[in-house]
C-alpha positions in Angstrom: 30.6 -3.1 3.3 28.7 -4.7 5.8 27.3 -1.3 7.3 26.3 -0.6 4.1 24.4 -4.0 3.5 22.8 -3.3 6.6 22.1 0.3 6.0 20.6 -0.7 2.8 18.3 -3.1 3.7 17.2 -1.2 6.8 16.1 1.5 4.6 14.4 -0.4 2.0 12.7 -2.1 5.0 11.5 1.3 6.5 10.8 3.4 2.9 9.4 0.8 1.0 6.8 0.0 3.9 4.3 1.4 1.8 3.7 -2.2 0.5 3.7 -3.3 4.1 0.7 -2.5 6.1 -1.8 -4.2 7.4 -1.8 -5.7 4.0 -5.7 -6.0 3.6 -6.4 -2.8 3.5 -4.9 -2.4 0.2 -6.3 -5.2 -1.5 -9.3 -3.9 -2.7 -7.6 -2.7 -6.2 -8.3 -6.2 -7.2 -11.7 -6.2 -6.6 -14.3 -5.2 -9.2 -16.4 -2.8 -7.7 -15.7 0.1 -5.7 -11.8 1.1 -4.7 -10.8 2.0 -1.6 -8.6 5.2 -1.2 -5.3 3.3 0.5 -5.6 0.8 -2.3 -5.7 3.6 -4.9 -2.8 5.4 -3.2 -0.5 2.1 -3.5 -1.3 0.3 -6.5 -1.9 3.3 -9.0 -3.7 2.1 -12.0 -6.9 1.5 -9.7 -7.5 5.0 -9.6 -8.7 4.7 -13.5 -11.7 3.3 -11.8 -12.4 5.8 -9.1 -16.4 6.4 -8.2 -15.8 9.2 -5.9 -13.7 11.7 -4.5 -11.9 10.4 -1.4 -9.8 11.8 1.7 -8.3 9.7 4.3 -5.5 9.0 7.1 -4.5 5.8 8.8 -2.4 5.3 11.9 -0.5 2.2 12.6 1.6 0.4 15.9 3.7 -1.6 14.3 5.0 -4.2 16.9 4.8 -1.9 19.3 7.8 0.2 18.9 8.0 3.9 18.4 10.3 3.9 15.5 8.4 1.6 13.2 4.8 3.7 14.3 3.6 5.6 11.2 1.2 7.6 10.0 -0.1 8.1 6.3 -2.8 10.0 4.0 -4.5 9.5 0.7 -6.5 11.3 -1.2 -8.3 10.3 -4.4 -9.7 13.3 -6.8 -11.9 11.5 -9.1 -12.7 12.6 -12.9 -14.0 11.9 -15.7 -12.0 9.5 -17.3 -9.9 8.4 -14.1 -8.6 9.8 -10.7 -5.6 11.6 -9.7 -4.3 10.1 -6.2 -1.7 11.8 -3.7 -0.3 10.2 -0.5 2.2 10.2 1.7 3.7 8.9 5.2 5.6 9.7 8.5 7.1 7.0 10.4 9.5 7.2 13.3 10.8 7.9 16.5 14.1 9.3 18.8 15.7 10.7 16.0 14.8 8.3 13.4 12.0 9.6 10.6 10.6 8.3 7.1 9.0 10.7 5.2 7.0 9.9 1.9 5.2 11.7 -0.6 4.0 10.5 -4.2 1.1 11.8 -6.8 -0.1 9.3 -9.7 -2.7 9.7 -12.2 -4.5 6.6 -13.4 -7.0 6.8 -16.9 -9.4 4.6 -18.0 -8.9 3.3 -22.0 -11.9 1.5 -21.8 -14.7 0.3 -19.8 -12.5 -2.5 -18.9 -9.2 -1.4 -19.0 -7.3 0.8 -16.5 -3.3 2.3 -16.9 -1.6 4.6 -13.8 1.6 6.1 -13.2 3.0 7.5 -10.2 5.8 9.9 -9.0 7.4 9.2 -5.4 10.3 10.9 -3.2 11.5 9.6 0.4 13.8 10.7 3.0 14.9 9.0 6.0 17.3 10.6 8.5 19.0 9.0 11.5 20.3 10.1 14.9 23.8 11.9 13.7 22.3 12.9 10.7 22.9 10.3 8.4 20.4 10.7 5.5 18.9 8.8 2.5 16.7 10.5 -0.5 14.9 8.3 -2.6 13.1 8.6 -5.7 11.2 6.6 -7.7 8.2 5.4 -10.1 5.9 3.0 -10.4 3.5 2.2 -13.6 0.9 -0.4 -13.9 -2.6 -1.7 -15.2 -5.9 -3.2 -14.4 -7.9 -5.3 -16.3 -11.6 -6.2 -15.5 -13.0 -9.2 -16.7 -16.2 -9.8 -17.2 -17.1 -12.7 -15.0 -16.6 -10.3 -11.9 -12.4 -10.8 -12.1 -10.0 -8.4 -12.0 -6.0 -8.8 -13.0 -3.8 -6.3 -12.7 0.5 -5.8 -12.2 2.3 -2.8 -11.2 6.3 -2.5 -11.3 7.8 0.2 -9.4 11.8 1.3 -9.7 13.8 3.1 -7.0 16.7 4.6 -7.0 19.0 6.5 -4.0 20.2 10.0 -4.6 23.0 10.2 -2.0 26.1 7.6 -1.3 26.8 6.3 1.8 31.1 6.2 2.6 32.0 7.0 -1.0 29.1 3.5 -2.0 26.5 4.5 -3.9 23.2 2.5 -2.4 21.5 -0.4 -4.7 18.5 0.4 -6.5 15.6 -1.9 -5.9 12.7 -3.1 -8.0 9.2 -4.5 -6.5 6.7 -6.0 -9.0 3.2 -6.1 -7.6 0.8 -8.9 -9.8 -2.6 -9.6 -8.3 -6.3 -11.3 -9.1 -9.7 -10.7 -7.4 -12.9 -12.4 -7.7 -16.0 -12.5 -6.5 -17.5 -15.1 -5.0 -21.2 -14.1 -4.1 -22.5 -10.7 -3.5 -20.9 -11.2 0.2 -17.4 -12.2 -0.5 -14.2 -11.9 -2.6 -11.2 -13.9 -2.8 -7.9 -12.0 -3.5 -4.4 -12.9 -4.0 -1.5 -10.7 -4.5 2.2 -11.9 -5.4 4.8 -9.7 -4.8 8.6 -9.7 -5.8 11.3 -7.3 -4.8 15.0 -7.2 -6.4 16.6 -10.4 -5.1 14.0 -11.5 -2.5 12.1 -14.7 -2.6 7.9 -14.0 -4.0 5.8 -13.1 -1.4 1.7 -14.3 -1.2 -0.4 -12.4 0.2 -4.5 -14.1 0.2 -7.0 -12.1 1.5 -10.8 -12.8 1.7 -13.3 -10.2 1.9 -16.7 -10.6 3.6 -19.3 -7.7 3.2 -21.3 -8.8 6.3 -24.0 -6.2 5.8 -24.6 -2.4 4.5 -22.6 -1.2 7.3 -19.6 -3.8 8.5 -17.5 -5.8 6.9 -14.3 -8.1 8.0 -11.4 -9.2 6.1 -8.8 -11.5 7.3 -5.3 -11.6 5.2 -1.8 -12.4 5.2 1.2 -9.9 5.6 4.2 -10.1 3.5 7.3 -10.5 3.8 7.1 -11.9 7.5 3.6 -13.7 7.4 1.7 -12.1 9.7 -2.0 -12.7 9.7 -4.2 -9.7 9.8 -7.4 -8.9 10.3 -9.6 -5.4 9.4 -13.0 -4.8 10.8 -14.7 -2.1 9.2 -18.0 0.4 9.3 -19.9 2.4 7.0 -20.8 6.0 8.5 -23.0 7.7 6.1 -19.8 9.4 4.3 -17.6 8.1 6.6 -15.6 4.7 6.7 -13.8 3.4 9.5 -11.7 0.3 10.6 -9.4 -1.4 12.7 -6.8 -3.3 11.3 -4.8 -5.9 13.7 -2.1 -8.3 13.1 0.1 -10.6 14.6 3.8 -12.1 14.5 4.5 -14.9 16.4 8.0 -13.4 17.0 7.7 -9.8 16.3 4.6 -9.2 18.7 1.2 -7.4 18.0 0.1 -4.5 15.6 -2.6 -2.3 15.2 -4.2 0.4 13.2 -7.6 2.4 12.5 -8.1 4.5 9.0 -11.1 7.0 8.8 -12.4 8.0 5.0 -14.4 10.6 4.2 -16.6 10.7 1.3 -16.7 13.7 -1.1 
């Protein structure tokens, strides 16, 4: 029972990282104005208020070990009355490998108001070919104020497919509930609050400062271990880049660029 304890929360730890970047660039769904594509591809409902067609990767180092490095895509087909988003991520090293993939639609009902669902499937396999298949869904809203707010909440449900030793794997829950507002025509102040199955809530504040046309900085903090992180990014005509970096006083050093392209 205790390899399977382990074994669970190992996996949850590595599948589920899709709520654990560099958390900042994700926070945008809670921000009024434009969405950006990773924050579309994680919290689904915020594709209701897609502006544009959107493609793009992100690479991370997380801690600076090879299993936990990953790799992950978005893209964002905008339409009339929403945006259909598909994503997905490779992680791992040495015979260890996550492997993600999920597709979500998110539809306006009014100017204001934005619902999303979202389909997701995971394997993980480890050295002796031990292997876990997940699947699961999320649903969720977003609500725009009109005093430059936004509220939203997504709950997601997962579920394993395969037992390990004759034990079938716990399920797990996460339910993602966040608010945005903005400040000035520079900044916005977000916080998220996350809570999954029987761990504690997890804050995660993040302020972003649109420094100019082309740059802008945010500067966060991670869930579940509390690293601060901070994102640099660019504006190249069609193109967006930036460098994400964070930092665990324990764990060591992370780092990560994403590259958009505009459609």
């Amino acid at each position: 029972m205790l390899m399977l304890t382990l074994l669970a929360q190992f996996t949850r730890a590595q599948i589920n990282s899709e709520l654990r970047p560099i958390a900042s660039l994700s926070t945008s769904a809670y921000e009024v104005e434009e969405k950006e594509i990773f924050a579309s591809s994680q919290l689904i409902a915020s594709c209701a208020f897609a502006l544009k067609s959107q493609l793009g990767a992100y690479v991370e180092n997380k801690f600076m070990v090879k299993a936990m490095n990953n790799m992950r895509f978005a893209f964002l087909l905008s339409t009339d009355k929403g945006g259909i988003g598909f994503g997905g991520q490779l992680q791992g090293s040495n015979g260890f490998t996550a492997a993600t993939l999920n597709v979500g639609y998110g539809m306006r009902l009014s100017e204001n108001l934005g619902i999303g669902v979202k389909l997701e499937g995971a394997k993980t396999t480890w050295p002796g070919r031990i292997s876990m298949i997940r699947i699961g869904y999320q649903a969720g809203l977003l609500y725009q104020l009109p005093n430059n707010t936004s509220i939203g909440i997504h709950i997601s449900n997962n579920r394993f497919l395969r037992k390990f030793k004759n034990n079938q794997l716990p399920g797990y829950y996460v339910v993602q509930t966040g608010i945005g507002k903005k400040i000035n025509q520079y900044l916005y102040a977000i916080c998220e609050l996350i809570k999954e199955s029987d761990k504690p809530i997890a804050v995660m504040p993040t302020i972003d400062w649109k420094i100019n046309e082309l740059f802008r900085l945010k500067a966060g903090i991670s869930p579940p271990l509390n690293m601060g992180s901070v994102v640099l990014g660019w504006k190249l005509k069609k193109e967006s880049v930036s460098l994400a970096f964070s930092s665990h006083s324990y764990l060591g050093f992370s780092s990560g660029i994403s590259i958009t392209h505009d459609f």
